[in-house]
CHARMM internal coordinates of N, CA and C (Angstrom, degrees):
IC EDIT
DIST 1 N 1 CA 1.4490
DIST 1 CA 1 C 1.5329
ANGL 1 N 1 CA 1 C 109.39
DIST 1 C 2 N 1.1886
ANGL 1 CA 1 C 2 N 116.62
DIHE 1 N 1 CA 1 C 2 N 151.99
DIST 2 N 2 CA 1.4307
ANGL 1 C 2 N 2 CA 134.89
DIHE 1 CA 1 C 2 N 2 CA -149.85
DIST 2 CA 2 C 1.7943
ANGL 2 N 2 CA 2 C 78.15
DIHE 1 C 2 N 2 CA 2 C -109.27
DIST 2 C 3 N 1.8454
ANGL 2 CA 2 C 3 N 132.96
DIHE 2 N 2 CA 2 C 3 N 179.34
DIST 3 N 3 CA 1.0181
ANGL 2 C 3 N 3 CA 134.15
DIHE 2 CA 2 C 3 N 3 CA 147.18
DIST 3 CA 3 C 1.7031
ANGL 3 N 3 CA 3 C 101.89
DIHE 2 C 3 N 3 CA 3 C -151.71
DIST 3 C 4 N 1.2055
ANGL 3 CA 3 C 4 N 114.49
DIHE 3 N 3 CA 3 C 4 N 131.64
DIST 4 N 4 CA 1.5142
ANGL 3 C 4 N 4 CA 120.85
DIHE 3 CA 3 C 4 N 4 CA 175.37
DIST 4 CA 4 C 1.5006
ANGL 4 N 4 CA 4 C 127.46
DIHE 3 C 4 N 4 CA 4 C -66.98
DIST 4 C 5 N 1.4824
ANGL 4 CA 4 C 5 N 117.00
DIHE 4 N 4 CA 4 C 5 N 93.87
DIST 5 N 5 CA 1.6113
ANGL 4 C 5 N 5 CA 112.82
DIHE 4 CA 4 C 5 N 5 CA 172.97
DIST 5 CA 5 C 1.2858
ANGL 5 N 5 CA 5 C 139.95
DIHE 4 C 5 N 5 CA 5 C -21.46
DIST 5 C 6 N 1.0886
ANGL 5 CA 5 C 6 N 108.53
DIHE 5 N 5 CA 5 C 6 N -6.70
DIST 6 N 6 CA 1.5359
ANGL 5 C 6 N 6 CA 125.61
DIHE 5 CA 5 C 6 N 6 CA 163.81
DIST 6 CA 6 C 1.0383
ANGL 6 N 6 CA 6 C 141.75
DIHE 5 C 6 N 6 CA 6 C -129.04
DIST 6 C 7 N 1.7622
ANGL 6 CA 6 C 7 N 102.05
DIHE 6 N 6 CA 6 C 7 N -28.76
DIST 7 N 7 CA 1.9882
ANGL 6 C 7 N 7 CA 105.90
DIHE 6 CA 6 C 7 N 7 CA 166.23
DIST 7 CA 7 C 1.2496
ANGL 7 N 7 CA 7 C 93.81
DIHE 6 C 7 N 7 CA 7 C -107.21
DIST 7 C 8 N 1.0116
ANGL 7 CA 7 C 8 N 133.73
DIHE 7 N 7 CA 7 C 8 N 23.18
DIST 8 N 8 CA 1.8256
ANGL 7 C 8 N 8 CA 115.28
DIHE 7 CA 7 C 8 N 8 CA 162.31
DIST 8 CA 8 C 1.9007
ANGL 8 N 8 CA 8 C 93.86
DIHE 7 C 8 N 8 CA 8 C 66.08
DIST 8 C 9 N 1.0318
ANGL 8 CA 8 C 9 N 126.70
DIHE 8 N 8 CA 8 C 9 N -15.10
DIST 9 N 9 CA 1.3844
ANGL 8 C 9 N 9 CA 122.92
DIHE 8 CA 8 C 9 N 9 CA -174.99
DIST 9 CA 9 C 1.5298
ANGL 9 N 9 CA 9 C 123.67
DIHE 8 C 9 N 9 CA 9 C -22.95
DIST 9 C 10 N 1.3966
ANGL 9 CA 9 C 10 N 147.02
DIHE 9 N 9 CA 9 C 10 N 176.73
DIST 10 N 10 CA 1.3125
ANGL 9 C 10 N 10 CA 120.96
DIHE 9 CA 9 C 10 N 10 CA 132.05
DIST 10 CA 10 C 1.8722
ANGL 10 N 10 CA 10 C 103.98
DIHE 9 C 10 N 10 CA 10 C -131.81
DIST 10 C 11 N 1.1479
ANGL 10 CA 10 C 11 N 102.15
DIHE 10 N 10 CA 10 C 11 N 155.14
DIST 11 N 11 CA 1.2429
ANGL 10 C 11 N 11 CA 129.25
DIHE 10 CA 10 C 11 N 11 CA 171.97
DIST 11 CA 11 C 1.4039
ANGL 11 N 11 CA 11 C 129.00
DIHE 10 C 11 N 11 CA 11 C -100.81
DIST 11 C 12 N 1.5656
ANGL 11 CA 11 C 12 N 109.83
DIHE 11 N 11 CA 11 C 12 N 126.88
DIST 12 N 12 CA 1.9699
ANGL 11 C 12 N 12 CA 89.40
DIHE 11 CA 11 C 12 N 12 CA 166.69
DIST 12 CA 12 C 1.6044
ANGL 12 N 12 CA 12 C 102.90
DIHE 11 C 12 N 12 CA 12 C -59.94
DIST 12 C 13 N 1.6254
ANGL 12 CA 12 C 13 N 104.72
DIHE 12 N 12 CA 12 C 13 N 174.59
DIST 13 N 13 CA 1.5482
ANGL 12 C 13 N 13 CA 109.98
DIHE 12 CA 12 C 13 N 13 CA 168.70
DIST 13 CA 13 C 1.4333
ANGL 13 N 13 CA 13 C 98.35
DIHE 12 C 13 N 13 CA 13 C -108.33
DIST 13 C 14 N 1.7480
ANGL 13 CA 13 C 14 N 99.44
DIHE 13 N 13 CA 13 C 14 N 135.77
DIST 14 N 14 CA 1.3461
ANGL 13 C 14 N 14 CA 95.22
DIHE 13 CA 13 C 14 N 14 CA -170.53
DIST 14 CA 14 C 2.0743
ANGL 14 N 14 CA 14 C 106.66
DIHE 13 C 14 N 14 CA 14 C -71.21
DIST 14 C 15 N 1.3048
ANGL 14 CA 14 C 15 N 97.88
DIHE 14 N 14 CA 14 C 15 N 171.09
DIST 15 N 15 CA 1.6667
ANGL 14 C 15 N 15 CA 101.26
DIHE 14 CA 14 C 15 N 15 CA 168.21
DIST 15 CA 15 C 1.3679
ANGL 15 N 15 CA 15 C 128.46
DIHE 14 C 15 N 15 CA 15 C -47.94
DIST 15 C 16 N 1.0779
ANGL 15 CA 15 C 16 N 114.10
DIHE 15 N 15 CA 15 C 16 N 128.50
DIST 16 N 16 CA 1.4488
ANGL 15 C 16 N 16 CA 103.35
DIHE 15 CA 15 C 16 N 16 CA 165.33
DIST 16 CA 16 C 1.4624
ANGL 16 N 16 CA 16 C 128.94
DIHE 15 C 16 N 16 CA 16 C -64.54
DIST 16 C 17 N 1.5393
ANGL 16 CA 16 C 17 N 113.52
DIHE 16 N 16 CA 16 C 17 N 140.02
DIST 17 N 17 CA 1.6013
ANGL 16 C 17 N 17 CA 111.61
DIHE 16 CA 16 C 17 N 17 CA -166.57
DIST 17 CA 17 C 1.6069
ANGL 17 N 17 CA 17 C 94.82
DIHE 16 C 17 N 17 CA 17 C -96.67
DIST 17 C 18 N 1.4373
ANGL 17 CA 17 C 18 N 104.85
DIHE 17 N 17 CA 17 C 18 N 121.85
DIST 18 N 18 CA 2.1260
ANGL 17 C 18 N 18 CA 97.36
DIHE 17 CA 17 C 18 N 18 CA 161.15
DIST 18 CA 18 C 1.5799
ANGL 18 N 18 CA 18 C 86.98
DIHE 17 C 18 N 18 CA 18 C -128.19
DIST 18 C 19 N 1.3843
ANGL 18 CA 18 C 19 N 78.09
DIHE 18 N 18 CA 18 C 19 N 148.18
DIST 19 N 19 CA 1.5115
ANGL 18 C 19 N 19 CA 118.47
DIHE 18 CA 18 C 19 N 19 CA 152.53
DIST 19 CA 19 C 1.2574
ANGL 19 N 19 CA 19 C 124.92
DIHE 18 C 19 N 19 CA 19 C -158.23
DIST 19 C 20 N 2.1772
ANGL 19 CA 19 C 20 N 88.90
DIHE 19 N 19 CA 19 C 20 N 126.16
DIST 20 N 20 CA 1.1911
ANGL 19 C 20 N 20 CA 97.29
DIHE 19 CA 19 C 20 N 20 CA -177.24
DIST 20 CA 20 C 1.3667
ANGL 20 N 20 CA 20 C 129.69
DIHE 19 C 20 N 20 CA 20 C -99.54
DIST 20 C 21 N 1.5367
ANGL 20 CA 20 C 21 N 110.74
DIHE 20 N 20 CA 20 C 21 N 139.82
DIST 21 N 21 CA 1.7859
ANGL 20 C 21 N 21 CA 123.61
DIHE 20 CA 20 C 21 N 21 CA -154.57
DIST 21 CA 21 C 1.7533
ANGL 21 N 21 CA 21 C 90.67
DIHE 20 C 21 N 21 CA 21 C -64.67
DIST 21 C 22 N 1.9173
ANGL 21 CA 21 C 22 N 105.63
DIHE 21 N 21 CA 21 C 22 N -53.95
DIST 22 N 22 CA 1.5848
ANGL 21 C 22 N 22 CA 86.74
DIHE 21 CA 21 C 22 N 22 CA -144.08
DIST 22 CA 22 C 2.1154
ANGL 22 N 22 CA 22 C 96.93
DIHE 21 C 22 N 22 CA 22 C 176.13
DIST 22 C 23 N 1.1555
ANGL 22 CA 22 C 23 N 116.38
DIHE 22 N 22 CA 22 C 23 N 155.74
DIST 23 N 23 CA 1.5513
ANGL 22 C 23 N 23 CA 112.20
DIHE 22 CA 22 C 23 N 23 CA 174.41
DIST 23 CA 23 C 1.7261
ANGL 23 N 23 CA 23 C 102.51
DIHE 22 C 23 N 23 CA 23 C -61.96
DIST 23 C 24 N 1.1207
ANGL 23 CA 23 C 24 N 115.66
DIHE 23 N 23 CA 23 C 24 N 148.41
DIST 24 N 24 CA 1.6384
ANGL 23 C 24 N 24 CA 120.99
DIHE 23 CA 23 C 24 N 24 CA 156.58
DIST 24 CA 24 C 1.8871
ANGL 24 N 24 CA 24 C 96.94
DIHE 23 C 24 N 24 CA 24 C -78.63
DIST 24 C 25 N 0.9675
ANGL 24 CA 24 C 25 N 102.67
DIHE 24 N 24 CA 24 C 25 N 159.85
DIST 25 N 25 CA 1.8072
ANGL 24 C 25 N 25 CA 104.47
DIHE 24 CA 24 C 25 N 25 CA 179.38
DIST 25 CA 25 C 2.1129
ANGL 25 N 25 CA 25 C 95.50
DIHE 24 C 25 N 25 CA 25 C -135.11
DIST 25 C 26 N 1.4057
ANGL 25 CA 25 C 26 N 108.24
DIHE 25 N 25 CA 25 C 26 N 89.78
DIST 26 N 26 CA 1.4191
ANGL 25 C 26 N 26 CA 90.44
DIHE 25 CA 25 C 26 N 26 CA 170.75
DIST 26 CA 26 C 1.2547
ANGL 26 N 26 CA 26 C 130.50
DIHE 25 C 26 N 26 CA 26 C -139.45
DIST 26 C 27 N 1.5412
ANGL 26 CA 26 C 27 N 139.45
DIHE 26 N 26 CA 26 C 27 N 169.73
DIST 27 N 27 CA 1.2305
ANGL 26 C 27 N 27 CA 115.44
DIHE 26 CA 26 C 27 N 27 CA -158.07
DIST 27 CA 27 C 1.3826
ANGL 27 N 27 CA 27 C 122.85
DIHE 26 C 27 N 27 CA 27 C -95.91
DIST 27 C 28 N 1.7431
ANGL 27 CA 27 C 28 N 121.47
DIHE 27 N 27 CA 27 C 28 N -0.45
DIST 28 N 28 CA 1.2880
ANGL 27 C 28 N 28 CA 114.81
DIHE 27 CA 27 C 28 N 28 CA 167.63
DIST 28 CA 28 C 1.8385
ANGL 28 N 28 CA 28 C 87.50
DIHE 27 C 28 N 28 CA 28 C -158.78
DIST 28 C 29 N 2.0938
ANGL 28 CA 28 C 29 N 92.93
DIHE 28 N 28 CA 28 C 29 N 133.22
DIST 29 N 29 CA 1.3160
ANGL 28 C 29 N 29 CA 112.86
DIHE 28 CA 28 C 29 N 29 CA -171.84
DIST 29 CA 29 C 2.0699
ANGL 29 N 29 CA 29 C 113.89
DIHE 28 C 29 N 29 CA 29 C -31.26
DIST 29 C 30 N 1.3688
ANGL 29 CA 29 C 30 N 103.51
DIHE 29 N 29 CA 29 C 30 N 135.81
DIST 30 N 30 CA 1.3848
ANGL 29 C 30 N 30 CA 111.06
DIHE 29 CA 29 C 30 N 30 CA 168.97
DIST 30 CA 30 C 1.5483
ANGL 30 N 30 CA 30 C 119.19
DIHE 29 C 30 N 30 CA 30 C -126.38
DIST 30 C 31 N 0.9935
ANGL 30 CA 30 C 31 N 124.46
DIHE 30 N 30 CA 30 C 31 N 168.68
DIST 31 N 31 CA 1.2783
ANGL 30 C 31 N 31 CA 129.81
DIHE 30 CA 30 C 31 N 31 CA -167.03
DIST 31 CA 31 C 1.4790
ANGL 31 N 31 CA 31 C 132.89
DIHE 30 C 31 N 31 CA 31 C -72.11
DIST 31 C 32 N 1.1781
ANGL 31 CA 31 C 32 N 134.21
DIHE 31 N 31 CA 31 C 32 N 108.27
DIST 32 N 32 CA 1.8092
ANGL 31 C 32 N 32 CA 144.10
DIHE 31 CA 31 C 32 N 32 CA 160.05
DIST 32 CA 32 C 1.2986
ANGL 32 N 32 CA 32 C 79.00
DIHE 31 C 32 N 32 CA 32 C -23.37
DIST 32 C 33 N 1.6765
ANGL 32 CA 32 C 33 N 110.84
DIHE 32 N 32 CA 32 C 33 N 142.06
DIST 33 N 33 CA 1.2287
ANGL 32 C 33 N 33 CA 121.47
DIHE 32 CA 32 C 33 N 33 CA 132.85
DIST 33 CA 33 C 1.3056
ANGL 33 N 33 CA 33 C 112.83
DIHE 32 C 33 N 33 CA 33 C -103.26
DIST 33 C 34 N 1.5992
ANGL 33 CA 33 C 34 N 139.72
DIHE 33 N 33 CA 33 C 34 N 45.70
DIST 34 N 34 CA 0.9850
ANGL 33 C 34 N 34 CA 135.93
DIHE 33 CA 33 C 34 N 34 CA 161.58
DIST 34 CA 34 C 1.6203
ANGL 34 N 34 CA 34 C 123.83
DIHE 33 C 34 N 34 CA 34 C -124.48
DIST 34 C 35 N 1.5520
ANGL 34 CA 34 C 35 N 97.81
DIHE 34 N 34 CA 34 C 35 N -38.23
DIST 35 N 35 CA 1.4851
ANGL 34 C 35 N 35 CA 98.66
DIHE 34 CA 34 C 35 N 35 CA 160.89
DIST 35 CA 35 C 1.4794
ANGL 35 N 35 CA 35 C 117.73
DIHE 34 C 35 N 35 CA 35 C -125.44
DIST 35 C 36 N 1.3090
ANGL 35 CA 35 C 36 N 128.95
DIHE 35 N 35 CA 35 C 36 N 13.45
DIST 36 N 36 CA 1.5997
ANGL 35 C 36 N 36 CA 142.92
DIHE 35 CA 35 C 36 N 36 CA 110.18
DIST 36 CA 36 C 1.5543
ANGL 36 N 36 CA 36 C 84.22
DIHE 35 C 36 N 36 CA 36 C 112.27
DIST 36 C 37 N 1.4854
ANGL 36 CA 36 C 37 N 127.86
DIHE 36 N 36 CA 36 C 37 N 47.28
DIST 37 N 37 CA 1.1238
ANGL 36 C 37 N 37 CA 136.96
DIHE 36 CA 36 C 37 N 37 CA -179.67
DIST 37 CA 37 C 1.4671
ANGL 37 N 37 CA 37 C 110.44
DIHE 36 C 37 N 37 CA 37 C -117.47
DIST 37 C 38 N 1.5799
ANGL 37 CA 37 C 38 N 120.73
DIHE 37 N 37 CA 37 C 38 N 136.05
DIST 38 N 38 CA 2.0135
ANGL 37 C 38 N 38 CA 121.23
DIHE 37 CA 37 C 38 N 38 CA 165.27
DIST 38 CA 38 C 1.2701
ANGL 38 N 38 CA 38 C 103.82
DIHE 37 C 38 N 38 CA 38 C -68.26
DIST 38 C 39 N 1.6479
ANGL 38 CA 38 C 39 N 93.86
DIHE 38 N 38 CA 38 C 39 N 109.21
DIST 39 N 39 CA 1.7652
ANGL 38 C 39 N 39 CA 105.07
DIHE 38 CA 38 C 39 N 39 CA 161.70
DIST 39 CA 39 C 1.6723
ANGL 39 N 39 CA 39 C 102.87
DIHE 38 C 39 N 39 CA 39 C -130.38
DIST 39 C 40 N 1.4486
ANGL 39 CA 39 C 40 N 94.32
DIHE 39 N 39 CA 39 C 40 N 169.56
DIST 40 N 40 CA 1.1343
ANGL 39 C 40 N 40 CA 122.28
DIHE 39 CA 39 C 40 N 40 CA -176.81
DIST 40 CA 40 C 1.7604
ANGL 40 N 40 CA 40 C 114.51
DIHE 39 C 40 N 40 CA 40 C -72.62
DIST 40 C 41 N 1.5520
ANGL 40 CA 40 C 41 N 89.01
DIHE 40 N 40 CA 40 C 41 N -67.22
DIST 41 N 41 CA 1.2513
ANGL 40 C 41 N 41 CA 110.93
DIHE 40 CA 40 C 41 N 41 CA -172.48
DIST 41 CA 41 C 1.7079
ANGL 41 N 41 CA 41 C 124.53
DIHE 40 C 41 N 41 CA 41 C -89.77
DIST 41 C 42 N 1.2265
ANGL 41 CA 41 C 42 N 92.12
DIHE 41 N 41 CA 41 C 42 N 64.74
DIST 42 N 42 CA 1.9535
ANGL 41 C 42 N 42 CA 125.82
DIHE 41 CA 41 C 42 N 42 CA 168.19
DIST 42 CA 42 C 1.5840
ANGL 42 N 42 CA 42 C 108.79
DIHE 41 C 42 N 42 CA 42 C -46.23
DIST 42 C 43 N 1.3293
ANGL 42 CA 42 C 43 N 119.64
DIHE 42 N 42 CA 42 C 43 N 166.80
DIST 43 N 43 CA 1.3321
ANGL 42 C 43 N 43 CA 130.95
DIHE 42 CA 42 C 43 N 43 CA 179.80
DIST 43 CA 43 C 1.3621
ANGL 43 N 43 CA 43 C 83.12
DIHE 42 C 43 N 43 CA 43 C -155.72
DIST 43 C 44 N 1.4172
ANGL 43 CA 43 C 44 N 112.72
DIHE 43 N 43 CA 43 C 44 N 157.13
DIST 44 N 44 CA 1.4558
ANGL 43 C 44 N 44 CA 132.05
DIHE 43 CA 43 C 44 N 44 CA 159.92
DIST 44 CA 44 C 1.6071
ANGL 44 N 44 CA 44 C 98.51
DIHE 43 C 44 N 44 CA 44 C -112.85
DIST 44 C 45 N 1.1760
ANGL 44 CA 44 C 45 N 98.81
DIHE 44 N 44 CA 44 C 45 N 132.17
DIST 45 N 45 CA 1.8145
ANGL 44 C 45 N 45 CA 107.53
DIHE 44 CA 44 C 45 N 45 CA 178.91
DIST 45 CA 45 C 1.4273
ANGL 45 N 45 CA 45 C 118.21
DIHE 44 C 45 N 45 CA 45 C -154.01
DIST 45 C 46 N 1.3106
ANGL 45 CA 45 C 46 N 119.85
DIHE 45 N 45 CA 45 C 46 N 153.39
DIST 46 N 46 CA 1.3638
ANGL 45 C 46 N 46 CA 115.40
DIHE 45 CA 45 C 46 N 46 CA 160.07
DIST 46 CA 46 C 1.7649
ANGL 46 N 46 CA 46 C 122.76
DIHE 45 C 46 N 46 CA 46 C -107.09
DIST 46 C 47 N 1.4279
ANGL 46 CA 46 C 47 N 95.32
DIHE 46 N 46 CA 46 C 47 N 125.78
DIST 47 N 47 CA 1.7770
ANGL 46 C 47 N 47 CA 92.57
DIHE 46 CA 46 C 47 N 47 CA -168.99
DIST 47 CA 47 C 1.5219
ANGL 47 N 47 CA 47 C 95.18
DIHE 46 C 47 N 47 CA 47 C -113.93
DIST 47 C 48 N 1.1299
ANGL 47 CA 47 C 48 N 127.70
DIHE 47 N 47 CA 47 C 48 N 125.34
DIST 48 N 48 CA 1.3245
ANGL 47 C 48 N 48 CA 149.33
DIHE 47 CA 47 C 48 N 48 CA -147.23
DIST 48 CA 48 C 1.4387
ANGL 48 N 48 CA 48 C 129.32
DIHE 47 C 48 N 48 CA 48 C -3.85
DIST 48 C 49 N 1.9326
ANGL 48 CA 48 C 49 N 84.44
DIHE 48 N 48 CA 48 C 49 N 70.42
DIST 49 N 49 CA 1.8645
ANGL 48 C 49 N 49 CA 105.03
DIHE 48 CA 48 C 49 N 49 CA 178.93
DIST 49 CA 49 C 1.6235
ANGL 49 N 49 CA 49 C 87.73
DIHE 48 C 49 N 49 CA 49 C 97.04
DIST 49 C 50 N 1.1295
ANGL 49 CA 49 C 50 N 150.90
DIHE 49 N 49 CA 49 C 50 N -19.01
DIST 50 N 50 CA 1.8322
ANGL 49 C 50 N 50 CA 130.53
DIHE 49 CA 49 C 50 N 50 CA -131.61
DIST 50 CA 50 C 1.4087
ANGL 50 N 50 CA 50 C 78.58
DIHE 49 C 50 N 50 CA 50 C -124.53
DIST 50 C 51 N 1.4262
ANGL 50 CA 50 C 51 N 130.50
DIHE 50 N 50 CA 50 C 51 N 128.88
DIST 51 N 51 CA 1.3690
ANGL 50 C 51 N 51 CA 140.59
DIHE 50 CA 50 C 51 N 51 CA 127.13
DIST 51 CA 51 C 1.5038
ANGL 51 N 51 CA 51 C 124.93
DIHE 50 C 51 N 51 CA 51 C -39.25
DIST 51 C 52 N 1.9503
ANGL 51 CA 51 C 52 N 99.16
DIHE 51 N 51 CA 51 C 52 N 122.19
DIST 52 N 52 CA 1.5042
ANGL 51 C 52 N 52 CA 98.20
DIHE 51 CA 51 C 52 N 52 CA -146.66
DIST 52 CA 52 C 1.8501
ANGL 52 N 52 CA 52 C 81.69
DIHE 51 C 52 N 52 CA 52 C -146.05
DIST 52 C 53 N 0.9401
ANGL 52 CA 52 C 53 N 103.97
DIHE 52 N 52 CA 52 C 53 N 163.54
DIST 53 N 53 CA 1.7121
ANGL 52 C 53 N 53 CA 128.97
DIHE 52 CA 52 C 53 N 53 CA 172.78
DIST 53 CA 53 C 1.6251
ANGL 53 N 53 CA 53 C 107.36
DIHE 52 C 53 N 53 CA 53 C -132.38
DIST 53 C 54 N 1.0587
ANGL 53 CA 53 C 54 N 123.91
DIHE 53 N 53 CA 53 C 54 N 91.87
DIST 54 N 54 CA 1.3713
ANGL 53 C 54 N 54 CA 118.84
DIHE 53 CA 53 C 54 N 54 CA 151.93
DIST 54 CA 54 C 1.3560
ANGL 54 N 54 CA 54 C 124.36
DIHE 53 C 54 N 54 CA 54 C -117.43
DIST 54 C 55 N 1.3575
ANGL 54 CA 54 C 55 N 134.75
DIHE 54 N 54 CA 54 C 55 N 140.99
DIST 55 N 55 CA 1.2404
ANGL 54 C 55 N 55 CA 138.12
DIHE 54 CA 54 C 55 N 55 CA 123.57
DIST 55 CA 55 C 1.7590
ANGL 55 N 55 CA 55 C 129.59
DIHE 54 C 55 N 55 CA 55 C -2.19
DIST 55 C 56 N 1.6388
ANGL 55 CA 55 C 56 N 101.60
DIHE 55 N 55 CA 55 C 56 N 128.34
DIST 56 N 56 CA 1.4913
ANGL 55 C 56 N 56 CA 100.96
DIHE 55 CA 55 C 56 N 56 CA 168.35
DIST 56 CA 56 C 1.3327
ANGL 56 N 56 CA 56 C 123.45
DIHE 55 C 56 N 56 CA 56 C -59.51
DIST 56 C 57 N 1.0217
ANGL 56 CA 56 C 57 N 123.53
DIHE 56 N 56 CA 56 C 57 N -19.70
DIST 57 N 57 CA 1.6085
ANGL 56 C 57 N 57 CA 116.64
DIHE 56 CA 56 C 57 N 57 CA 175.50
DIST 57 CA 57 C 1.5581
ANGL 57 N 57 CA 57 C 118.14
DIHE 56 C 57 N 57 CA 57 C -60.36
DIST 57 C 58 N 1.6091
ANGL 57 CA 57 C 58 N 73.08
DIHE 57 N 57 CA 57 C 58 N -42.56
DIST 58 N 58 CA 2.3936
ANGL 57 C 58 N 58 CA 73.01
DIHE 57 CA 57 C 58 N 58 CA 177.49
DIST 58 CA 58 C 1.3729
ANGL 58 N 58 CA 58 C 105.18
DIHE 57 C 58 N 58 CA 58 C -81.21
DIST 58 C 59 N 1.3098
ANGL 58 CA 58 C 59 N 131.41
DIHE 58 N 58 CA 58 C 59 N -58.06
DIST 59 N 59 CA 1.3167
ANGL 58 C 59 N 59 CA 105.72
DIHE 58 CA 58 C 59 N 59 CA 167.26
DIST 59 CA 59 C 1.1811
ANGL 59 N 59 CA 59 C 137.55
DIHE 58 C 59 N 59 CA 59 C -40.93
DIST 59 C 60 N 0.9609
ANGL 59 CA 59 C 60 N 120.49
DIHE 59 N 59 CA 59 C 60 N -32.28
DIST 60 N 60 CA 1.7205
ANGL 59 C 60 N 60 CA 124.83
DIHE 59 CA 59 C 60 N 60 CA 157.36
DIST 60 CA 60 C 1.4243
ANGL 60 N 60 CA 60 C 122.65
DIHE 59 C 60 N 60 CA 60 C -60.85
DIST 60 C 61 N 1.6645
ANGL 60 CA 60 C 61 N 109.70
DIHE 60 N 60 CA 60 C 61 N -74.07
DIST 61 N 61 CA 1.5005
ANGL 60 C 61 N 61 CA 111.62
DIHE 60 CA 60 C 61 N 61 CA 170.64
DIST 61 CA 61 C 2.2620
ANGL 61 N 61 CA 61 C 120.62
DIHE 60 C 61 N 61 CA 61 C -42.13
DIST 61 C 62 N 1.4397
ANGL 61 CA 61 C 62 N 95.13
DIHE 61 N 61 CA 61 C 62 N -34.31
DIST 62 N 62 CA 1.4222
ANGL 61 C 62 N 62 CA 104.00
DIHE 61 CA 61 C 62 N 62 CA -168.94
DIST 62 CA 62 C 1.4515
ANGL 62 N 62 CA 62 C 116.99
DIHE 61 C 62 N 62 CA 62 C -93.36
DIST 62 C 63 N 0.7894
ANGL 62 CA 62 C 63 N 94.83
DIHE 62 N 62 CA 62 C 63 N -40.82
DIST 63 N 63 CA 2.0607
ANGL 62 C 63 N 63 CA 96.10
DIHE 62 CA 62 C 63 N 63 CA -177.97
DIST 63 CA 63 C 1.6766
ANGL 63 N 63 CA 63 C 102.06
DIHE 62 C 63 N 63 CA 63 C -139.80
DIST 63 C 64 N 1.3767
ANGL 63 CA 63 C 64 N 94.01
DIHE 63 N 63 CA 63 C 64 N 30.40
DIST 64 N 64 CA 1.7962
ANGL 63 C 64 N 64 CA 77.55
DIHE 63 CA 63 C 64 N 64 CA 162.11
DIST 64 CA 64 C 1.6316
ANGL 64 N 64 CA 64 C 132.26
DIHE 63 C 64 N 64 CA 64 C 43.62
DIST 64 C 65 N 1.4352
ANGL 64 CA 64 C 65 N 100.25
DIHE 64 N 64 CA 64 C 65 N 41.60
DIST 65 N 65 CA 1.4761
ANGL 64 C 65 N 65 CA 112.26
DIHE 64 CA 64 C 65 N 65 CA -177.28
DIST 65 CA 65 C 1.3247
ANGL 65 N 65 CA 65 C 100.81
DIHE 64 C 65 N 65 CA 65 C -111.07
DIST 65 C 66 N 1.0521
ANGL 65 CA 65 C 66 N 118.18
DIHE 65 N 65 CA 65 C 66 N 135.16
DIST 66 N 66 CA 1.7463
ANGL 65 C 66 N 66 CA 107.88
DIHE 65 CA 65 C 66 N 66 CA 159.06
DIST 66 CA 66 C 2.1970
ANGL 66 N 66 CA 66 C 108.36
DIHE 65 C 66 N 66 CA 66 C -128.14
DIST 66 C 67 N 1.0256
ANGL 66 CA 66 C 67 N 70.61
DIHE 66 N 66 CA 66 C 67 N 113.29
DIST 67 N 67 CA 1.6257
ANGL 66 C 67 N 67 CA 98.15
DIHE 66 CA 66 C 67 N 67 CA -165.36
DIST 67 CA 67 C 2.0248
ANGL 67 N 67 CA 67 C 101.22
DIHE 66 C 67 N 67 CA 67 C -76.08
END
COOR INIT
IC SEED 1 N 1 CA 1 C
IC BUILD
């Protein structure tokens, strides 16, 4: 839940938007920026508007994508 700086309100938080660009293709493992681990198997994506590199595991474990 979201809460408004001025009415104390609360809000759901809306969903997160991904979209994924595409595989990274590289020649020795680099880093998730989501669970900050050397993997192989990268995605280029955008997770709400923000240029992002994650791993299938978080997309899987996190939003239930399997890419």
């Amino acid at each position: 839940m979201l809460c408004c700086s001025r009415c104390t309100r609360k809000f759901p938080r809306p969903a997160t938007a991904i979209e994924i660009i595409g595989p990274i293709t590289l020649e020795k493992p680099s880093m998730c920026q989501q669970c900050g681990q050397d993997r192989q198997d990268l995605r280029a994506c955008y997770i709400d508007d923000e240029a992002a590199v994650v791993c299938e595991g978080c997309l899987k474990d996190l939003w239930g994508i399997d890419p």
